[in-house]
MDAnalysis code that builds the backbone (N, CA, C; Angstrom):
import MDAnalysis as mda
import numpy as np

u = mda.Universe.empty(633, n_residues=211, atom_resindex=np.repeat(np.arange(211), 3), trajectory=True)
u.add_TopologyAttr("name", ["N", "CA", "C"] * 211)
u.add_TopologyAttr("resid", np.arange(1, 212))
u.add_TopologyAttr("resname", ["UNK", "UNK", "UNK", "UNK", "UNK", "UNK", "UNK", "UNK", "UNK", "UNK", "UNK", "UNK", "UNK", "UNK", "UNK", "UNK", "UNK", "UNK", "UNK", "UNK", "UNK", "UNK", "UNK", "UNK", "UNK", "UNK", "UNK", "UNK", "UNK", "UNK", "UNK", "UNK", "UNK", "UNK", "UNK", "UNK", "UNK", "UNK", "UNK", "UNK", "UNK", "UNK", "UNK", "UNK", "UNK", "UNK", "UNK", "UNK", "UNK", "UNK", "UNK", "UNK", "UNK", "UNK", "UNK", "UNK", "UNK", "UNK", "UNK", "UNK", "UNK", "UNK", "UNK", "UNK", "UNK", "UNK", "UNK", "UNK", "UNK", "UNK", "UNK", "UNK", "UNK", "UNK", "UNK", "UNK", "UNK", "UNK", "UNK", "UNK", "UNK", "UNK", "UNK", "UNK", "UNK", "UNK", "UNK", "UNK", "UNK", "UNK", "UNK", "UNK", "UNK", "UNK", "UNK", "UNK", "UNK", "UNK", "UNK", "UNK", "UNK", "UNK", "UNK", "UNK", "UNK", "UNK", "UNK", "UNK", "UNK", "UNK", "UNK", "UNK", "UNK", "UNK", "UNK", "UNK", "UNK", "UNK", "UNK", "UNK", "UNK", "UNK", "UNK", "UNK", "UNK", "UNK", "UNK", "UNK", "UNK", "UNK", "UNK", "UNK", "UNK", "UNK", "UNK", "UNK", "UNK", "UNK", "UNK", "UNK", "UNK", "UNK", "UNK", "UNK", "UNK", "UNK", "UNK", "UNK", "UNK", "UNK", "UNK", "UNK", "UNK", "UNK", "UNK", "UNK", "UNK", "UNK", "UNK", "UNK", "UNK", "UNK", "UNK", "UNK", "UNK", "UNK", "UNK", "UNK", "UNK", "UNK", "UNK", "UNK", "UNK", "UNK", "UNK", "UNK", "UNK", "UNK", "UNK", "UNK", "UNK", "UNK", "UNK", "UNK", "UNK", "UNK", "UNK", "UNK", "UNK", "UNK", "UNK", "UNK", "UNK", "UNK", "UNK", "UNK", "UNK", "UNK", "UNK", "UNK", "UNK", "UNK", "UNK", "UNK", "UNK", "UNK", "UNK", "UNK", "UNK", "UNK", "UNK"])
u.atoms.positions = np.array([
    [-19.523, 68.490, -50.014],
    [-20.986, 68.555, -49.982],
    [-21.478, 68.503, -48.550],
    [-22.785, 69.113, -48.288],
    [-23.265, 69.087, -47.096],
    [-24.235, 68.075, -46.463],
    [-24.801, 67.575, -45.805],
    [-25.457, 66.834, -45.157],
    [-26.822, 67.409, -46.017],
    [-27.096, 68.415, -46.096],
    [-28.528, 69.237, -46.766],
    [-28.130, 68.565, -48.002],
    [-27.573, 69.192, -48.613],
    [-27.190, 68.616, -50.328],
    [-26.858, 67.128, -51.174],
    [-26.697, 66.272, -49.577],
    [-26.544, 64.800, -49.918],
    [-27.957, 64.338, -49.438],
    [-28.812, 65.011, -49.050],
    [-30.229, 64.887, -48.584],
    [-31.099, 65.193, -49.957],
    [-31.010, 66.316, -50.445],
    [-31.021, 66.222, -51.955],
    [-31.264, 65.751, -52.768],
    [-29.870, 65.378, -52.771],
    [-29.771, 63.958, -54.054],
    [-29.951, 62.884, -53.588],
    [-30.594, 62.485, -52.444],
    [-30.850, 61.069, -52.415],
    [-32.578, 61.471, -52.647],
    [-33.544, 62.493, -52.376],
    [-34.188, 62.958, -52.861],
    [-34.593, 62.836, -53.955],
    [-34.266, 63.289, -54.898],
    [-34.170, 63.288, -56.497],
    [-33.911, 62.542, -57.455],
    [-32.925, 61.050, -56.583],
    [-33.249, 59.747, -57.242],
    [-33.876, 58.980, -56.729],
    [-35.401, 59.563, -56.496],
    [-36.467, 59.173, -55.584],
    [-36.245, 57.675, -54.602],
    [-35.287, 58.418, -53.796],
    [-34.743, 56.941, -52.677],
    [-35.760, 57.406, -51.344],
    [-35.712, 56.563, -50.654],
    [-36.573, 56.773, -49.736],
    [-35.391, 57.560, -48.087],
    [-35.852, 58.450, -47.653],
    [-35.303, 59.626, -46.814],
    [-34.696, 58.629, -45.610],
    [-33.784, 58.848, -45.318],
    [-32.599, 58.145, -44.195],
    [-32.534, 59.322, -43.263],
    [-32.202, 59.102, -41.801],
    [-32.583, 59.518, -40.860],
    [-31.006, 60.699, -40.983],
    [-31.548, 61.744, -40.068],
    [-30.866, 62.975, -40.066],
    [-29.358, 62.544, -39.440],
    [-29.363, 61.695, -38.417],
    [-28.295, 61.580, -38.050],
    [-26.938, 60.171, -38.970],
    [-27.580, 59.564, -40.048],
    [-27.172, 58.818, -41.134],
    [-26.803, 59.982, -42.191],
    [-27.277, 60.508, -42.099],
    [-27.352, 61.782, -42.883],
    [-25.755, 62.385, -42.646],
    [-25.262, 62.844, -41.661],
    [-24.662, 63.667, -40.924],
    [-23.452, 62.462, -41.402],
    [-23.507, 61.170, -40.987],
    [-22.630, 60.437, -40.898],
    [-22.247, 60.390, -42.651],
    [-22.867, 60.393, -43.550],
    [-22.656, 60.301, -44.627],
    [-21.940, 60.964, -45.140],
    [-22.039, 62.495, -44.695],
    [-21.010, 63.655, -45.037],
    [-19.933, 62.984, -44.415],
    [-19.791, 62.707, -43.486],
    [-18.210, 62.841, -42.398],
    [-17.851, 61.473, -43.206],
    [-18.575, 60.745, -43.849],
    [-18.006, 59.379, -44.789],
    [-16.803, 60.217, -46.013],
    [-17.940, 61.321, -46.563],
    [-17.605, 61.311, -47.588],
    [-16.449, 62.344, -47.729],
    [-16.089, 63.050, -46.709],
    [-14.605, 63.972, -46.072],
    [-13.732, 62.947, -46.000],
    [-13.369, 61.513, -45.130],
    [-12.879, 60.760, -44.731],
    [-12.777, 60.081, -46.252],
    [-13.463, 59.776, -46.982],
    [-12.832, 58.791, -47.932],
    [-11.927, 60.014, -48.919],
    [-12.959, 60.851, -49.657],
    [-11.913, 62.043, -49.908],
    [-10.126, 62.331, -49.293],
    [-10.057, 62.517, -47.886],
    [-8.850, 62.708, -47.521],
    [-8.339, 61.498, -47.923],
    [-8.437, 60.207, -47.156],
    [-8.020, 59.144, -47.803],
    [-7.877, 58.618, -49.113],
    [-8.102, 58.464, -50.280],
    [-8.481, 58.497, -51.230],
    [-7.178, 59.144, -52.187],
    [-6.545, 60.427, -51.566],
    [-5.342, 61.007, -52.464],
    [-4.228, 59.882, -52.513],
    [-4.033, 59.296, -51.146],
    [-2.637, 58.173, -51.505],
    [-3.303, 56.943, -51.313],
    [-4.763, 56.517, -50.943],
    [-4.771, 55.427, -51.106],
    [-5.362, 54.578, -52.853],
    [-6.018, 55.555, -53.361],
    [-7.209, 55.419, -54.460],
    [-7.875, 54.810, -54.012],
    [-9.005, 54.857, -53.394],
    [-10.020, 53.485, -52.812],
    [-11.098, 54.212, -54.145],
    [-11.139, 54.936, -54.839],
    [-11.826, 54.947, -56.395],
    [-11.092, 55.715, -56.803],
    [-11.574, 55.720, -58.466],
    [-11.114, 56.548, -58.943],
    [-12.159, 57.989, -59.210],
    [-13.036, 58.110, -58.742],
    [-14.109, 59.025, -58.998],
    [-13.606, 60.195, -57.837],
    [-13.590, 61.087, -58.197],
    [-12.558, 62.357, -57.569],
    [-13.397, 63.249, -56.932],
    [-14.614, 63.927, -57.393],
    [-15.626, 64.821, -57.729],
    [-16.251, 64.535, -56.432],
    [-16.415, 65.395, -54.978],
    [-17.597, 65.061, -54.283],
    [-19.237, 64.925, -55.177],
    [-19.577, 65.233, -55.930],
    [-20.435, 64.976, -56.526],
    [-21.026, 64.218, -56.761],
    [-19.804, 63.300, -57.726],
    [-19.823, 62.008, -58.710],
    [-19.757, 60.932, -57.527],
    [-18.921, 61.194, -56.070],
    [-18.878, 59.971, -55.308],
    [-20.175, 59.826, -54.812],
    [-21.208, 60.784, -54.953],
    [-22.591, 60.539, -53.797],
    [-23.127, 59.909, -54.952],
    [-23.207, 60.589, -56.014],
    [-24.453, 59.613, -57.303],
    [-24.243, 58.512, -57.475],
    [-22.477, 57.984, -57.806],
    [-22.221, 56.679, -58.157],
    [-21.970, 55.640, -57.454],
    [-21.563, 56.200, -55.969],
    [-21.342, 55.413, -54.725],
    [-22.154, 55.517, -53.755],
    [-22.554, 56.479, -53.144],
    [-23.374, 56.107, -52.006],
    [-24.816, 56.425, -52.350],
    [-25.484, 56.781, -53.560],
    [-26.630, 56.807, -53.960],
    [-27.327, 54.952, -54.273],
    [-26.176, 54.619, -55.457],
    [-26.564, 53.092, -55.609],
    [-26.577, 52.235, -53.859],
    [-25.642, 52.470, -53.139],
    [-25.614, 51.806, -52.220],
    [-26.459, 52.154, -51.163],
    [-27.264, 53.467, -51.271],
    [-28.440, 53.720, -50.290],
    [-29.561, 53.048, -50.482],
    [-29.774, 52.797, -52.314],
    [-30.477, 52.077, -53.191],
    [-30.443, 50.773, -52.717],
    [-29.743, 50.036, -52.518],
    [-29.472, 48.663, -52.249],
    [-29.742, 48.524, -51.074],
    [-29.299, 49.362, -49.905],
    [-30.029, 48.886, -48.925],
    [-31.449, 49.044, -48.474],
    [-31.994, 50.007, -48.899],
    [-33.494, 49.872, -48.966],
    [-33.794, 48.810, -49.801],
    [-33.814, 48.155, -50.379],
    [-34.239, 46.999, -51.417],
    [-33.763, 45.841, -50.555],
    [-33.203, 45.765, -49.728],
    [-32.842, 44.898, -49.297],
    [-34.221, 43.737, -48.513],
    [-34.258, 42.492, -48.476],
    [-35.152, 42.035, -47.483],
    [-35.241, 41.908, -46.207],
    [-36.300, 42.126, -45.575],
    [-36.724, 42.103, -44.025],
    [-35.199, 40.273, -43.629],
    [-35.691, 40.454, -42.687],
    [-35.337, 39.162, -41.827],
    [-33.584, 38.700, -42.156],
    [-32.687, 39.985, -43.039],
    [-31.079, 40.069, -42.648],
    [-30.996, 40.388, -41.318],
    [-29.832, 39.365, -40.418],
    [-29.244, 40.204, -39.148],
    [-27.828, 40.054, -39.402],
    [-27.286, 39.521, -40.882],
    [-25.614, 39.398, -40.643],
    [-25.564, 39.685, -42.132],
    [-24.275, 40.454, -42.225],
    [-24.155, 40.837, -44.120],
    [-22.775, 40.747, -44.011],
    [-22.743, 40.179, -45.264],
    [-20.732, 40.469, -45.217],
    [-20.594, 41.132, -46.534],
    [-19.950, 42.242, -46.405],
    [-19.656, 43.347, -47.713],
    [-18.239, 42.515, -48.442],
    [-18.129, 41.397, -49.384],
    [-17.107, 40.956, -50.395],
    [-16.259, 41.585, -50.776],
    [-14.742, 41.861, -50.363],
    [-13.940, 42.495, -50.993],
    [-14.498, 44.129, -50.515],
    [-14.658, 45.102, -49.462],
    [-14.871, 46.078, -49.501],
    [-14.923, 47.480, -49.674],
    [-12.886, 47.237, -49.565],
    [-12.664, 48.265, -50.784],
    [-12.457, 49.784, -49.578],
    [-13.429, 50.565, -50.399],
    [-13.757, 51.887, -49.908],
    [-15.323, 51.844, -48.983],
    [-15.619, 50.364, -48.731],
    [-16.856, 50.569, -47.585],
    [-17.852, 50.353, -48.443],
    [-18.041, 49.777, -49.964],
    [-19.048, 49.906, -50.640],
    [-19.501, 48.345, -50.958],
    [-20.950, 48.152, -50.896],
    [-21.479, 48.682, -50.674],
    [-21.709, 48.600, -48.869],
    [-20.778, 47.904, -48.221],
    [-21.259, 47.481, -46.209],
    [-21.615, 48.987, -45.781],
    [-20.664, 50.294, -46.123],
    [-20.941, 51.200, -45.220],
    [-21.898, 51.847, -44.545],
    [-22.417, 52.237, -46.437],
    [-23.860, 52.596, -46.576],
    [-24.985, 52.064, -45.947],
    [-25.632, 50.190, -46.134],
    [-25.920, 49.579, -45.243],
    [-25.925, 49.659, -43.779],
    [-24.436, 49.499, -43.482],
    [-24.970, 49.743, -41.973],
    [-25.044, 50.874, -41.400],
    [-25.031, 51.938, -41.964],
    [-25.560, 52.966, -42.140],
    [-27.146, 53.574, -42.014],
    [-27.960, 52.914, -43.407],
    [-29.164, 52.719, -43.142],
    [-30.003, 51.576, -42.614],
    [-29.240, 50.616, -42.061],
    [-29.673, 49.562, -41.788],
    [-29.034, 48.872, -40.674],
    [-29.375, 50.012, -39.551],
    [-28.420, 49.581, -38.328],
    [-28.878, 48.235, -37.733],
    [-29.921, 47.443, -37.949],
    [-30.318, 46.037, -37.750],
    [-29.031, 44.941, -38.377],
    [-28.851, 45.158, -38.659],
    [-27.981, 44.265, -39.926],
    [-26.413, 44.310, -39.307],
    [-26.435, 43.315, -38.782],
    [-24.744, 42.868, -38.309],
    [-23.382, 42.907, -39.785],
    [-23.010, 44.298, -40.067],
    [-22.254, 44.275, -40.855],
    [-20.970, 43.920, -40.628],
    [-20.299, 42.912, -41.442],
    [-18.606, 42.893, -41.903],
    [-18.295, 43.152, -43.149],
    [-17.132, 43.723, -42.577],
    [-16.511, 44.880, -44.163],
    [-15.370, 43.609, -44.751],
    [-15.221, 42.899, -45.440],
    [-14.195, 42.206, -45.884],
    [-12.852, 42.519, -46.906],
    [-11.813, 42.857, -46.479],
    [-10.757, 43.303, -47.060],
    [-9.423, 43.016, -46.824],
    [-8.814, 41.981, -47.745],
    [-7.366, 41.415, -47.782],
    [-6.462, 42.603, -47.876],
    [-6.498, 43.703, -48.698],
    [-5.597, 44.789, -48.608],
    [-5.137, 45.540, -47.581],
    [-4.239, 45.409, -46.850],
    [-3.866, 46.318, -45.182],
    [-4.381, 47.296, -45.789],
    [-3.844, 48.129, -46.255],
    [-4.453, 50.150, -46.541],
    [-5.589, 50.032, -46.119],
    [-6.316, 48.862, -47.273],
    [-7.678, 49.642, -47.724],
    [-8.249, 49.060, -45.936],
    [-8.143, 47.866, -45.571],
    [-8.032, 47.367, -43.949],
    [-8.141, 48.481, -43.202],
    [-6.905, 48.998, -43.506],
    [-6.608, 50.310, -42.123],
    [-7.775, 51.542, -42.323],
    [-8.179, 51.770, -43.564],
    [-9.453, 52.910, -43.940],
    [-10.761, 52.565, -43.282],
    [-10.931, 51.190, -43.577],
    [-12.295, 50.617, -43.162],
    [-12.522, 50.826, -41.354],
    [-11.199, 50.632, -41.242],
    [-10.795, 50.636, -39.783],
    [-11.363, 51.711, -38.860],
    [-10.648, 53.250, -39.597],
    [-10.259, 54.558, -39.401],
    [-12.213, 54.849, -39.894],
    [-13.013, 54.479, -40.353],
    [-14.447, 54.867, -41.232],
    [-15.030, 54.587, -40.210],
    [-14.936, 53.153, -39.609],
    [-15.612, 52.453, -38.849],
    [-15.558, 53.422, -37.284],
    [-14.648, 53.493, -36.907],
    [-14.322, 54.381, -35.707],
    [-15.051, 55.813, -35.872],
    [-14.644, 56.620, -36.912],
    [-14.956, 58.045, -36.769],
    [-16.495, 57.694, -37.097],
    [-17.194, 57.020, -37.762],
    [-18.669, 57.184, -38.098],
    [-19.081, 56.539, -36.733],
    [-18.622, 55.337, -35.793],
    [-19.654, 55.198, -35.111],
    [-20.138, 54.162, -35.588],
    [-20.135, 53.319, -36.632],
    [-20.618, 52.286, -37.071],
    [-20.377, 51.333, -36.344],
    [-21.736, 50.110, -35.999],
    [-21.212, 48.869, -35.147],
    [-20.853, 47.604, -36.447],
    [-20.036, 48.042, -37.044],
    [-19.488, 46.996, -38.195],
    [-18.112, 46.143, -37.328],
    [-18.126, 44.929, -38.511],
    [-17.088, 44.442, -38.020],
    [-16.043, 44.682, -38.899],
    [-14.636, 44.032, -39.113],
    [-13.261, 44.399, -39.946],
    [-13.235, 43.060, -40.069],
    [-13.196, 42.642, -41.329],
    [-12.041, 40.984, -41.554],
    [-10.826, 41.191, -42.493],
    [-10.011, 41.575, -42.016],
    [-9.348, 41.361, -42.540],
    [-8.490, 40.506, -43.422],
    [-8.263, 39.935, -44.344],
    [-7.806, 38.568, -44.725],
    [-8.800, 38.557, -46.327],
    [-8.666, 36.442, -46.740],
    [-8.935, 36.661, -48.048],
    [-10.412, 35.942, -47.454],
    [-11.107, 36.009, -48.101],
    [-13.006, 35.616, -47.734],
    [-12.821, 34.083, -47.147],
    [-12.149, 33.264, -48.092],
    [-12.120, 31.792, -48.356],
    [-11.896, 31.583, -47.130],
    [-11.110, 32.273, -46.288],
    [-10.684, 31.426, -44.725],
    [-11.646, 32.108, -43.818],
    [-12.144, 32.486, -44.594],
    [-13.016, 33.550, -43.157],
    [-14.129, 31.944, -42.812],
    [-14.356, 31.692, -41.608],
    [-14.710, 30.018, -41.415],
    [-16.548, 30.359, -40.429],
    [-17.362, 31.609, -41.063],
    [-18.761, 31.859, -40.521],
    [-19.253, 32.199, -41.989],
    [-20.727, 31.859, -41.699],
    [-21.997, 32.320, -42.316],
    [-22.592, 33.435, -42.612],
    [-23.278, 33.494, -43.563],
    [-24.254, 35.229, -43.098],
    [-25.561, 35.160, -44.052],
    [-25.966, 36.230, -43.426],
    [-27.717, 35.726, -44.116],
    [-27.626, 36.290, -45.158],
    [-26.448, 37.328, -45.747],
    [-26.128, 37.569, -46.555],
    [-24.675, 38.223, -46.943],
    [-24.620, 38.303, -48.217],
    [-22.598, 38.826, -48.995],
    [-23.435, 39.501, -50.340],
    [-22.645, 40.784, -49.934],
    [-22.959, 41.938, -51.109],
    [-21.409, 42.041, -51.809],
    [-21.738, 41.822, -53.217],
    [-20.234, 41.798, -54.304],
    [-20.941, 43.569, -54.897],
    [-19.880, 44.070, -54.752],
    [-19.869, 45.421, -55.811],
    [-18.740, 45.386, -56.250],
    [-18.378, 45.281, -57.563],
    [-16.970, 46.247, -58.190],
    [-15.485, 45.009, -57.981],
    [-15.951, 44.114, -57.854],
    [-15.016, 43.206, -56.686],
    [-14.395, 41.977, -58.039],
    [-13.307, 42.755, -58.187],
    [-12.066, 41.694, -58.820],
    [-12.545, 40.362, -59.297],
    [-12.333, 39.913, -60.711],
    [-12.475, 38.671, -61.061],
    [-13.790, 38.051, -60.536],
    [-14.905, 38.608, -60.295],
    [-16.503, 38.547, -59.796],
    [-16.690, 37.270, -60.079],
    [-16.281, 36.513, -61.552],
    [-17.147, 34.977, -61.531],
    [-16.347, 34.175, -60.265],
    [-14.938, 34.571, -60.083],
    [-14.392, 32.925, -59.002],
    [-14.720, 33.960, -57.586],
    [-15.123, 35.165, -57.153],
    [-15.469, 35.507, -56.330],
    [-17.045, 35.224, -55.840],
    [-18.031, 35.230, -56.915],
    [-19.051, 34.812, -56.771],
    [-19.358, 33.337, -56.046],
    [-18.228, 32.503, -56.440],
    [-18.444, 30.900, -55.896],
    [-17.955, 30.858, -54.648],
    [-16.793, 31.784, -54.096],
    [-16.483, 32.022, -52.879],
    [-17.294, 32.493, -52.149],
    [-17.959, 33.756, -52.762],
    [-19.321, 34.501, -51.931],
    [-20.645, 33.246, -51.577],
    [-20.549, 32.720, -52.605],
    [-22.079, 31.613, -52.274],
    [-21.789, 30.406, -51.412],
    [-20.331, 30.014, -51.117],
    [-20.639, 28.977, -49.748],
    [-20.525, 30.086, -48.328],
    [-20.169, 31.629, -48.200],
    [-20.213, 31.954, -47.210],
    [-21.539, 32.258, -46.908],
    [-22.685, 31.944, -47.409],
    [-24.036, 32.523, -47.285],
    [-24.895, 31.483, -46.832],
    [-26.118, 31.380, -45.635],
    [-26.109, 30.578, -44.918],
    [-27.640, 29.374, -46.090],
    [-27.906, 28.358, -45.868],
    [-29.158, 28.100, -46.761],
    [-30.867, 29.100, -46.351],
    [-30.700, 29.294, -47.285],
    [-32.012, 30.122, -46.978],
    [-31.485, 31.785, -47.061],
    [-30.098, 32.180, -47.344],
    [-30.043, 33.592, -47.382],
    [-29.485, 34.118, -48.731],
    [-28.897, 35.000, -48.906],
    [-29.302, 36.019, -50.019],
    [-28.049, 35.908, -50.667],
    [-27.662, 36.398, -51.935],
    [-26.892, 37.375, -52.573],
    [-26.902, 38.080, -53.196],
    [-26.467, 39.796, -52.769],
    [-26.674, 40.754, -53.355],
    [-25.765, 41.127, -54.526],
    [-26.194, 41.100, -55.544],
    [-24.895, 41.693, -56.656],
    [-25.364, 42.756, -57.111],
    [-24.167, 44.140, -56.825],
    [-24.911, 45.233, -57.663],
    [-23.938, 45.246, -59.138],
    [-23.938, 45.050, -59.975],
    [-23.549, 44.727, -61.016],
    [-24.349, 45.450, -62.689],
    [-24.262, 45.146, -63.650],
    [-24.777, 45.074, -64.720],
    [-26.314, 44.236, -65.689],
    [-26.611, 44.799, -66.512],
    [-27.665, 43.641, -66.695],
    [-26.819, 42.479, -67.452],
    [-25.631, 42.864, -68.188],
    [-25.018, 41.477, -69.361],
    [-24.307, 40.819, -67.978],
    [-23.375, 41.508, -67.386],
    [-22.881, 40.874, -66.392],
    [-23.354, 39.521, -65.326],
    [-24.755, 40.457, -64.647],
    [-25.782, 39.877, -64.315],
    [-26.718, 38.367, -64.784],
    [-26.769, 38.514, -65.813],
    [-26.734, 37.605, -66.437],
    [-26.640, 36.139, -66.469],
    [-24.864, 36.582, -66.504],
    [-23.928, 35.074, -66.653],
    [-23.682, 35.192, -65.308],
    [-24.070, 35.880, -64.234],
    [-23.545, 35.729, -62.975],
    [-24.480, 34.597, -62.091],
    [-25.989, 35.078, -62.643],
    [-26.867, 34.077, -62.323],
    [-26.853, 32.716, -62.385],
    [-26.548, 32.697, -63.920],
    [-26.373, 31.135, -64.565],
    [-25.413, 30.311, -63.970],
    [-24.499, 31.116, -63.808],
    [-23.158, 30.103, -62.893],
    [-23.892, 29.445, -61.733],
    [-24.928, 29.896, -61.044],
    [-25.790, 29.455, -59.949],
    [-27.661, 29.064, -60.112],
    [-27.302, 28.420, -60.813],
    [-28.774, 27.546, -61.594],
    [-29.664, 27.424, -60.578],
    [-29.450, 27.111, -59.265],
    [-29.876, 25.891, -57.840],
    [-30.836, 27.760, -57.688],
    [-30.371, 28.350, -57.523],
    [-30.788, 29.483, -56.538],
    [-31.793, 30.392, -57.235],
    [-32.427, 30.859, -56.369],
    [-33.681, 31.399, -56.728],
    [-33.288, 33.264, -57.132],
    [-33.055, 33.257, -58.621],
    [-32.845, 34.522, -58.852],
    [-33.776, 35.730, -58.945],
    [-34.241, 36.465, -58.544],
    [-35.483, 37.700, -58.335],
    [-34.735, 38.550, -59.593],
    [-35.519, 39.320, -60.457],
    [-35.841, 39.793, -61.507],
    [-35.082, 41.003, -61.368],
    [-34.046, 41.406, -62.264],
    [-32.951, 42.194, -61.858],
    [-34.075, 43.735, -61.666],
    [-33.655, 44.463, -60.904],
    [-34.088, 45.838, -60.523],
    [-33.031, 47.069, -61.117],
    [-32.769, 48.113, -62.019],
    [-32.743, 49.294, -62.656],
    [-32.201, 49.774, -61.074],
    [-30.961, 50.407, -61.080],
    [-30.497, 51.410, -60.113],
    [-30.704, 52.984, -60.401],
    [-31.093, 53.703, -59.957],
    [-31.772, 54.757, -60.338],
    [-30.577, 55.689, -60.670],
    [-31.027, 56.356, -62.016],
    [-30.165, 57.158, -62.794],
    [-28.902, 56.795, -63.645],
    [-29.042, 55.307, -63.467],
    [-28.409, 54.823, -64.192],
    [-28.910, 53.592, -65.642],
    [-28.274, 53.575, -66.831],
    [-28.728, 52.633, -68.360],
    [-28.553, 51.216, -67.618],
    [-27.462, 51.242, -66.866],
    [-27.045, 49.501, -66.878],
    [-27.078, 48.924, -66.104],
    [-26.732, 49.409, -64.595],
    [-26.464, 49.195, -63.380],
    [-27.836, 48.263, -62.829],
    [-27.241, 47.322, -62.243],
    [-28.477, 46.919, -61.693],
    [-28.391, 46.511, -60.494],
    [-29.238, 45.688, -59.508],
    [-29.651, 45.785, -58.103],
    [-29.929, 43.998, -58.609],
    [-29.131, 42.709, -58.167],
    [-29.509, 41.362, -58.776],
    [-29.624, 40.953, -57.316],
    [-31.029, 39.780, -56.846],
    [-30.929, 39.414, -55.262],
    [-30.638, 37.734, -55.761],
    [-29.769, 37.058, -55.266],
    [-29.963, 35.544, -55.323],
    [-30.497, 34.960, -53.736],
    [-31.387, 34.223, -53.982],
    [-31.598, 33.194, -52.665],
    [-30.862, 32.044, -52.599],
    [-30.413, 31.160, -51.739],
    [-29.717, 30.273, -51.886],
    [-31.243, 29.176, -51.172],
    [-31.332, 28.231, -51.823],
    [-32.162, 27.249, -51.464],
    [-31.957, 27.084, -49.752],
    [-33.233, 26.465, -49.288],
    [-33.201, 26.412, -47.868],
    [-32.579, 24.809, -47.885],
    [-33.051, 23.970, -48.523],
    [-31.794, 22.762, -48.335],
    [-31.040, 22.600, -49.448],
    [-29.649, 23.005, -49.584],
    [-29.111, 23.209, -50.581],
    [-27.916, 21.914, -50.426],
    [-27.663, 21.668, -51.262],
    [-26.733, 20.065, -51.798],
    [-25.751, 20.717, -52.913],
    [-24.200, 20.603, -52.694],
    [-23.646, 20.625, -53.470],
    [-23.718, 19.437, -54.930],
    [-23.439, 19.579, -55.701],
    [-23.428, 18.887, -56.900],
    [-22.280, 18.300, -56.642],
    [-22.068, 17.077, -56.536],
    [-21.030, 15.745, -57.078],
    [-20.692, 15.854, -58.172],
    [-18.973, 16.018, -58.163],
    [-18.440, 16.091, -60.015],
    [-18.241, 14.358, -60.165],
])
């Protein structure tokens, strides 16, 4: 697909227009995960098509929705760059880290990060030791989500966010596991029945619970 044609369809699932040269970078994303992608699987969605609607459409989605006053995000488990890429992508304010224990998928994020130009960071490793803060941690798609979710919520600073793009049933019980925090009213990802856009706040003085 072309830079025109991924302009398009972000068009048509009435997202709001990202700058020509994000634009440009998006194609050269979506060549690069493609080539990569035959021996690594970083998805299983094959189709240049299907990767802009289901991957970098929701995740263009998410970062426009995002709130003013992020300067640090950490993308949970990142995978194929989803959702950090996109983000720092459209949201070159936003101090992105891509988080990924898998060398491959490590070495892709690596190889993405370089050819796009992105000022992201790489962590390599498992989240739990990663020993900083962030005003926010975006979970997409990310393995065993409930004991990842409790990992994601002490790396997030008091007073900042968590993004889950997830489901509405999912969503749900993802909330409840986190009672303390101020959940905002799940948001409909465009063109999709289920998918949703969930923001958690984490209280500005937040107290663990004593078992």
């Amino acid at each position: 697909m072309t830079a025109t044609e991924i302009a398009v369809a972000i068009a048509q699932a009435g997202l709001g227009p990202i700058t020509p040269e994000a634009m440009q970078k998006f194609q050269d994303y979506l060549e690069l995960l493609l080539k990569w992608n035959a021996k690594l699987n970083l998805t299983a969605i094959r189709e240049p098509e299907a990767i802009v609607q289901r991957h970098f459409l929701e995740c263009i989605f998410a970062a426009q929705q995002l709130p003013s006053g992020i300067d640090s995000l950490l993308d949970f488990g990142s995978g194929g760059g989803f959702p950090g890429l996109p983000i720092a992508l459209c949201r070159p304010e936003i101090r992105v880290t891509l988080g990924e224990s898998q060398s491959k998928k490590a070495a892709f994020l690596r190889e993405a990060v370089r050819m796009l130009s992105v000022d992201a960071a790489i962590f390599h490793g498992r989240i739990e030791t990663l020993g900083q803060e962030f005003d926010a941690v975006a979970l997409r798609a990310v393995d065993k989500m409930a004991e990842a979710l409790v990992i994601a919520s002490s790396k997030v600073k008091a007073g900042g966010w968590l993004i889950l793009l997830t489901t509405h049933s999912s969503g749900q019980i993802l909330a409840g596991s986190l009672e303390q925090w101020n959940w905002h009213s799940p948001i409909s990802i465009p063109n999709s029945e289920q998918e949703i856009l969930l923001l958690g706040r984490k209280p500005s003085m937040f107290h663990v619970k004593q078992s």
